[in-house]
N, C-alpha and C positions, 0 to 999 in steps of 0.2 A: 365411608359414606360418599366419598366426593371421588374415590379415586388416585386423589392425590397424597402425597407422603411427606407434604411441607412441615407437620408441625410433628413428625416421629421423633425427634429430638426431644420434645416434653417428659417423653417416659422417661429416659435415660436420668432428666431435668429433678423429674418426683421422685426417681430410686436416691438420687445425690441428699434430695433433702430428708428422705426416711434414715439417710446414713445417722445421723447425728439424733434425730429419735430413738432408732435401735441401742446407740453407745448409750443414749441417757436413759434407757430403758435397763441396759446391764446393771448400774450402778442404783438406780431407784427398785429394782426386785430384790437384788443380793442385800443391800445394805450394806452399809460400813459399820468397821468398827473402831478405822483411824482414817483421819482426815487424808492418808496416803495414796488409797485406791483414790479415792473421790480428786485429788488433784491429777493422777495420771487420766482418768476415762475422760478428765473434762481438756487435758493436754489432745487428746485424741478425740475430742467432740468441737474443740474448737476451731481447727480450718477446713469440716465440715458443715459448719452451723452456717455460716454466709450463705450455702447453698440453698436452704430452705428459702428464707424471705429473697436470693435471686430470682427465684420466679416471678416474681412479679414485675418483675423490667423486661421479662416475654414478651409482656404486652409491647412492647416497641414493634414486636415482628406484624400486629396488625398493619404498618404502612407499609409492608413487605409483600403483601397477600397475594394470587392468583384470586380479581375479584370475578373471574368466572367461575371458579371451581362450587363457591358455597357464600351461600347471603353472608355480607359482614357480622351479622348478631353472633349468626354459628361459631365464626371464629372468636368474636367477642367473649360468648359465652365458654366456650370450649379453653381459651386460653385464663377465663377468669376461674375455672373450674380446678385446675392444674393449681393455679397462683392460689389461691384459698387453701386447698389441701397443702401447698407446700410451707406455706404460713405456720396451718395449724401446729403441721410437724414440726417447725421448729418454734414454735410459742409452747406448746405442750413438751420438748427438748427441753426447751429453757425456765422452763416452770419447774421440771426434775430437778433441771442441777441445781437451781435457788432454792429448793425445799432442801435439799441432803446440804450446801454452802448452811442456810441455818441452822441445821439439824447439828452441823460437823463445827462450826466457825462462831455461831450466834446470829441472832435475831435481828439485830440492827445492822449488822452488815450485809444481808444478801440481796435486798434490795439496787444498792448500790453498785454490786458486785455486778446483777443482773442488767442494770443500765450500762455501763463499763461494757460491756460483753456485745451488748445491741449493737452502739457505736463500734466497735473493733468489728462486725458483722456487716456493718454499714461499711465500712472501710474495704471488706473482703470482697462485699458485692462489687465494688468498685473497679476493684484492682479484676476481678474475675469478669465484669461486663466488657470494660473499658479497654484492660489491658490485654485483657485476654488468659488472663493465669488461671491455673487451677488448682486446686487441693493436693492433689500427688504433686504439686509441680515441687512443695515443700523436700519432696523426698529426689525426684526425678530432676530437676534442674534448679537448688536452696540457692547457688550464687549468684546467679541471674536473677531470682525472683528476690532475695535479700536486696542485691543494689537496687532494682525499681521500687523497691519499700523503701528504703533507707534515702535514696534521693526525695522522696518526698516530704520527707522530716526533716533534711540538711537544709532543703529550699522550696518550704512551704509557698512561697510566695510566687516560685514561676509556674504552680500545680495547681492554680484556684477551683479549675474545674476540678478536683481530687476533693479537696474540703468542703466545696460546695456542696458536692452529691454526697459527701461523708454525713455532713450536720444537718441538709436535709430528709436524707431517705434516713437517718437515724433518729431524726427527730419523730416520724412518722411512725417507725416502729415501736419506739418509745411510749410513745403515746396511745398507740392501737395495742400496746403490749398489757396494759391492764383494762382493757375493755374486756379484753381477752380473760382475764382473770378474773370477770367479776362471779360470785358465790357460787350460783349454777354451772357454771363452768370445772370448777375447780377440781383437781387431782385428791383421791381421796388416800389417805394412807392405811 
């Protein structure tokens, strides 16, 4: 519309977080029939899963803009459009794996499990805004990305910004994470 190519980044942003929908898609059609499959697809859903609720720190790129190119709202819009959809995918991700966690583990546990998961997601967004890491980087550079995890556990205290954005932006998901959930919404099996 505008011309411009600043925010082509997004797609790439929405394919990352359909990633971890699709894996929890494998696992929620097949079914199990021992808790083994359901603990590998969720090994491999989970340093995709960060990617979903990252989109929503996109929005930072609004004080980035070209405000000639297109009215603020546009991009407003346009970027809250991206962060919604990449939400859903992983709130609807995370609703699969806690249905098959009760189905496979019990009832009282996947709640728990599912908050657990938010926070470690929270924690991902961070390291992947902030620091700059990525999902492959697990595979592509583990000792590099292991020491900047692992330093922030030995000396939580010189990383406040790390917990900060951890406990807050996982507090938010948390929270927006059963709005999400409420009746009409819900995955039908």
């Amino acid at each position: 519309m505008t011309g411009y190519t600043l925010y082509t980044f997004m797609i790439w942003n929405l394919f990352l977080a359909f990633v971890p929908w699709f894996a929890a898609s494998i696992i929620y059609i097949k079914g199990t029939k021992s808790p083994l499959p359901l603990v590998a697809i969720t090994l491999i859903w989970l340093p995709f899963f960060p990617n979903a609720p990252y989109i929503l720190t996109d929005l930072l790129h609004l004080g980035n803009r070209n405000w000639h190119a297109a009215p603020p709202w546009f991009d407003l819009i346009m970027l809250l459009s991206y962060a919604f959809a990449g939400l859903i995918y992983g709130f609807v991700s995370l609703q699969m794996i806690e249905e098959k966690i009760r189905e496979n583990f019990g009832c009282k546990f996947a709640p728990a499990v599912s908050i657990a998961l938010i926070y470690i997601s929270a924690f991902g967004v961070y390291i992947g805004r902030f620091l700059r890491w990525n999902s492959w980087d697990i595979v592509g550079n583990p000792s590099s990305l292991a020491q900047d995890i692992l330093g922030r556990f030995t000396a939580p205290s010189q990383h406040p910004r790390t917990w900060a954005f951890t406990l807050l932006f996982g507090t938010l998901l948390t929270i927006t994470y059963p709005i999400f959930k409420q009746d009409d919404l819900k995955l039908t099996t």
